[in-house]
N, C-alpha and C positions, 0 to 999 in steps of 0.2 A: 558519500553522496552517490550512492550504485542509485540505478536504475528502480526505483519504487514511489511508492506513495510518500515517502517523510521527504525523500528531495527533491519530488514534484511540489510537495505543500511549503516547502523552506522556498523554495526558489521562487514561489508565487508569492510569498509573504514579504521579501527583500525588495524583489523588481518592485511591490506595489504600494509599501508599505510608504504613506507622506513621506518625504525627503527632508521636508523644512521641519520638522518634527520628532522626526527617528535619523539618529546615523548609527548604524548597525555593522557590523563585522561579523563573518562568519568561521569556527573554529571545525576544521574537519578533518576526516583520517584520508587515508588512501584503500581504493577498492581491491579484494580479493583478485587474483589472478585470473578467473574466471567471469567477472563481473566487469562492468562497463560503466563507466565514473559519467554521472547525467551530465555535469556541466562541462565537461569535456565534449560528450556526444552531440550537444546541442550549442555549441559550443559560448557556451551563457560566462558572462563577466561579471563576477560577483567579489564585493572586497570580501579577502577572505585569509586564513593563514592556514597551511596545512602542515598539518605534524606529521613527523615521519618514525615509524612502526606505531601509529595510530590506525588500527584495522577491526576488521568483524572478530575476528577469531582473537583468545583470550591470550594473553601472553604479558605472565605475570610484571617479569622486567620493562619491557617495552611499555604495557600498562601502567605503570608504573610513572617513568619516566614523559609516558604523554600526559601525566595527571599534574605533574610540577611543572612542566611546560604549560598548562590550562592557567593553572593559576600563575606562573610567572606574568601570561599575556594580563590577565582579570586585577592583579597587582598596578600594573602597567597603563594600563586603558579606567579602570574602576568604573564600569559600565554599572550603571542605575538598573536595567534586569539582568539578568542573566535566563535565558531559555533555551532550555534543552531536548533534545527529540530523541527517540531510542531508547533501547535500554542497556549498554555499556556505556555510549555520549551520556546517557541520565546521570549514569553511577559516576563516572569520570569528574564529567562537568561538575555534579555538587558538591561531590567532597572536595574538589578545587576550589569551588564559592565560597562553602563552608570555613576551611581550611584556612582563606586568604583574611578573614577576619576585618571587612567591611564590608559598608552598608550596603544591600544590593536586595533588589525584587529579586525573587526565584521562583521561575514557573518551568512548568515541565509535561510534555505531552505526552500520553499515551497511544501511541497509532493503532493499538492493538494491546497486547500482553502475551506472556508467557508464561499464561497460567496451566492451560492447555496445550497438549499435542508434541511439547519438546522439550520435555524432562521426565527423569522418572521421581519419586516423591519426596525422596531425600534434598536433590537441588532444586527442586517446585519449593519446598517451603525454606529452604535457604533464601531464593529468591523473593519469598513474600517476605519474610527477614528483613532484605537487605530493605527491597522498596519501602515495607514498612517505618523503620527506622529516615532514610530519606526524605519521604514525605512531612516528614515530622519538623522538617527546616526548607519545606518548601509551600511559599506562599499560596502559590494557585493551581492548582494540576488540571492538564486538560483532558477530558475522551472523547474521541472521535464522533461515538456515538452510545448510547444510556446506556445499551448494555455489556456494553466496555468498562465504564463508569461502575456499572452495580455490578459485573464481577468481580472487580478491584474492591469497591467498599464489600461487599460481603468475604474477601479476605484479608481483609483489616487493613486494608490498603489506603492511608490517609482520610478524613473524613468527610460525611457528606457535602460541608458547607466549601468547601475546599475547591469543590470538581466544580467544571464547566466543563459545557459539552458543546463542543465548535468542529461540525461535521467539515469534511474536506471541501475544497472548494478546487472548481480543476475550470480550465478552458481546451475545446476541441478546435482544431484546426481547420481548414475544408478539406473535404475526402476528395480524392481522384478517383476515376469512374471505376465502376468496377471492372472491367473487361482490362481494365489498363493494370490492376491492381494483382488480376489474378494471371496477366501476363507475364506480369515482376516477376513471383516469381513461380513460375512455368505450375500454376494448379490448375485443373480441371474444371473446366468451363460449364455444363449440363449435372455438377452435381452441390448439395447442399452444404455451404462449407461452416462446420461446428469451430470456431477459434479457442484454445486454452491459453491463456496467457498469463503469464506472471514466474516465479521464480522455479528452477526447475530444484525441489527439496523436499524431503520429506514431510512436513504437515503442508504441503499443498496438497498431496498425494496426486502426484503426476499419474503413478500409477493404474488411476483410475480412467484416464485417456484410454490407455490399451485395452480395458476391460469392456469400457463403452465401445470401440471400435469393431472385437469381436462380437459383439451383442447386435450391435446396428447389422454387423455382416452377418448373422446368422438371421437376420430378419430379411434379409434383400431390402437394406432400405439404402435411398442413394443419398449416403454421407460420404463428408470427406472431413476429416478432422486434421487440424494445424494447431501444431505448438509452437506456440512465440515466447521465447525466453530462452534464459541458461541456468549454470547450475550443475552440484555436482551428482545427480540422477541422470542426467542428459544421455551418457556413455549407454548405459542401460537403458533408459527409455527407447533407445534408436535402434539397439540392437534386438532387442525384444522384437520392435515391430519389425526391422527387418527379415526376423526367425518367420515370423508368423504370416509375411507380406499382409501388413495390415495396410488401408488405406489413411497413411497420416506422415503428414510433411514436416519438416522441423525447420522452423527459421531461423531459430539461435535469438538474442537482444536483436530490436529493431527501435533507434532511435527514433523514428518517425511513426509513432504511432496510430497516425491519421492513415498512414499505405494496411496497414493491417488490419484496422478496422471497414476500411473500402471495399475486401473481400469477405468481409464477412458475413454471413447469415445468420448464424448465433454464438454469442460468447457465453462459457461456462466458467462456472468456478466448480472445485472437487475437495476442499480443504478440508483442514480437521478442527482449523482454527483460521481468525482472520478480526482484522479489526472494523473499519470500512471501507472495502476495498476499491483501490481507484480506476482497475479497469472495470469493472463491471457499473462503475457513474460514465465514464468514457465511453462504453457502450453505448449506452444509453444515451448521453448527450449526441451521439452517431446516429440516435436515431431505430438502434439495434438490440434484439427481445436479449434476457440475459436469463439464464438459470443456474443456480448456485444450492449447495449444502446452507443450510439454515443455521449458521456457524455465525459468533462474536455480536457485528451491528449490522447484516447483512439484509436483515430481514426489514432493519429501516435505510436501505439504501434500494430497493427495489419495492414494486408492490405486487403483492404475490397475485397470478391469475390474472395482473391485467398488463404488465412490462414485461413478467416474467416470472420462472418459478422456483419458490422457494421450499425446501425441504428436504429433510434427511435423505443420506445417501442409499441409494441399493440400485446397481447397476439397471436394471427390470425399469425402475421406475424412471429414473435417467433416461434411457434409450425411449419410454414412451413418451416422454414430454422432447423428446428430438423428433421424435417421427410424427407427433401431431402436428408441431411448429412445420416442419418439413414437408407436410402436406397440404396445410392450411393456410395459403398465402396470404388470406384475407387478414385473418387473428394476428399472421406474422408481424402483419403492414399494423398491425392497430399497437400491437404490444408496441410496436415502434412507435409512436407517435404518443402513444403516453409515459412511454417513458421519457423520451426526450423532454416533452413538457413537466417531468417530476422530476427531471434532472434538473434542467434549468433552474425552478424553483429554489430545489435545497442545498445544490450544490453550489451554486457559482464561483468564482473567483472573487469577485467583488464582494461577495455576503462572505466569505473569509476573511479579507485584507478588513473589514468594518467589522466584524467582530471581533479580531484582538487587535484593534487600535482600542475599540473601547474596555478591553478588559485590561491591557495595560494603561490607561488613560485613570480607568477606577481602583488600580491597584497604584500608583502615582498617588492618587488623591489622598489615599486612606496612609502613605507611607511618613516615617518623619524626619524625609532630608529632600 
């Protein structure tokens, strides 16, 4: 449960999900040593059992032993679904359902994939493999957003009638003013602040902060970029700017992510890949213009040219869509306001929690126990 989009969306699906209708438990691992476990940070009370050497990173044994502990708990309890998020929880979890040899719904979400950006092509199609074969014993697959969905079926990835597509659904908090936000922590008052956020890792391509940062400073233009997040790029990202004295601050995780969006002026995204991502709806629901790589379902989580913009990456083009935003207070103030109201729209929390009440509700009806 580190800090992202599947255990911002789990954790809004438990708190809200009917009580007199769903009792649900949560099966999870323990966060990387560099990562920041959400319900701890928010300090959220969720039933829940956590396995221990259940982690991000692959470890045959320990993997292993978290999978017969899955299924000892699914033995135990014999839960009518089973729903799993990620894609090692995916793997784990079913071949535990599978394995345990009773009745049970199985659905399983896709936040994103890994089809792109973080393998080379030998474990890219191991991994379409493996899903492949999974899918095949699981009832209902969710993606975030279509074209999440249709990279997955165009790599045979489970079939069309299969997917549902149940965009995130998120709630924002009230911002504290900005003067107070950009006092936290000690940034500069009189300049334009560009916010990155999200994990600091190679297909985000942090890297792209720096690049932007030099680009913006060889134009005189008055940015200041902030990266919010961790991760193991971080060391390097820091030192880099420090070589360079770029203008860019690093927060590290910031539980509260209503203080970080308060100073902001615009969030970007720089990715190579991404599924729907959830700061850049957060953004938005702030009230705040966003611009991102036209990557995964990103392109239906914004609307390009009027919230913000969307499209492939080149440093050049990057930096001019900062320095329009940056000059043009009025466009800044509108990109805000419609996106907020096409946040609200698509995203909400509540249009999440009712859309898999009723897809568990129809996958119930159709089942025969």
């Amino acid at each position: 449960m580190n800090i992202g989009g599947p255990a911002i969306q789990i954790t809004g699906l438990m708190q809200n999900l009917s009580p007199s209708d769903f009792e649900q438990i949560l099966l999870t691992g323990h966060c990387e040593k560099n990562e920041l476990d959400y319900l701890e940070e928010r300090e959220i009370k969720l039933p829940k059992i956590q396995l221990n050497g259940f982690g991000r990173s692959i470890n045959f044994f320990a993997d292993l032993k978290a999978c017969f502990e899955i299924r000892k708990v699914i033995k135990t309890y014999s839960p009518d679904i089973i729903h799993t998020h990620t894609t090692k929880a995916g793997l784990l979890g079913r071949l535990a359902a599978i394995s345990s040899f009773q009745d049970q719904i199985r659905v399983h979400t896709y936040h994103g994939h890994l089809l792109h950006g973080y393998f080379g092509i030998v474990k890219t199609n191991l991994l379409i493999w493996i899903e492949s074969f999974l899918a095949r014993y699981t009832d209902a697959l969710i993606a975030v957003g279509e074209k999440v969905r249709d990279d997955l079926i165009a790599a045979g990835i489970g079939e069309s009638q299969q997917y549902r597509v149940i965009a995130p659904g998120l709630k924002v908090g009230e911002l504290i003013s900005r003067d107070l936000a950009l006092q936290t922590f000690d940034l500069p008052k009189d300049k334009f602040i560009v916010a990155w956020i999200g994990r600091v890792v190679a297909v985000k391509s942090p890297n792209r902060v720096i690049q932007l940062a030099i680009e913006c400073r060889s134009r005189g233009s008055n940015v200041h970029f902030v990266v919010v997040g961790d991760g193991p790029l971080l060391g390097e990202l820091k030192n880099r700017a420090e070589l360079l004295s770029l203008p860019i601050s690093f927060l590290g995780w910031q539980s509260e992510i209503e203080v970080a969006l308060s100073f902001s002026d615009l969030v970007i995204l720089t990715s190579e890949n991404e599924g729907t991502p959830v700061a850049l709806i957060q953004a938005q629901l702030a009230g705040i213009p966003v611009l991102s790589t036209d990557v995964g379902s990103v392109s239906e989580v914004l609307i390009d040219e009027k919230s913000g913009f969307c499209l492939s990456y080149s440093t050049r083009d990057f930096a001019d869509r900062i320095d329009i935003l940056s000059k043009n207070n009025e466009m800044k103030n509108s990109f805000g306001v419609i996106g907020k109201k096409n946040a609200i729209e698509k995203f909400s929390l509540s249009r999440l929690v009712t859309d898999h009440e009723a897809l568990y509700r129809d996958l119930i009806s159709q089942s025969n126990f």
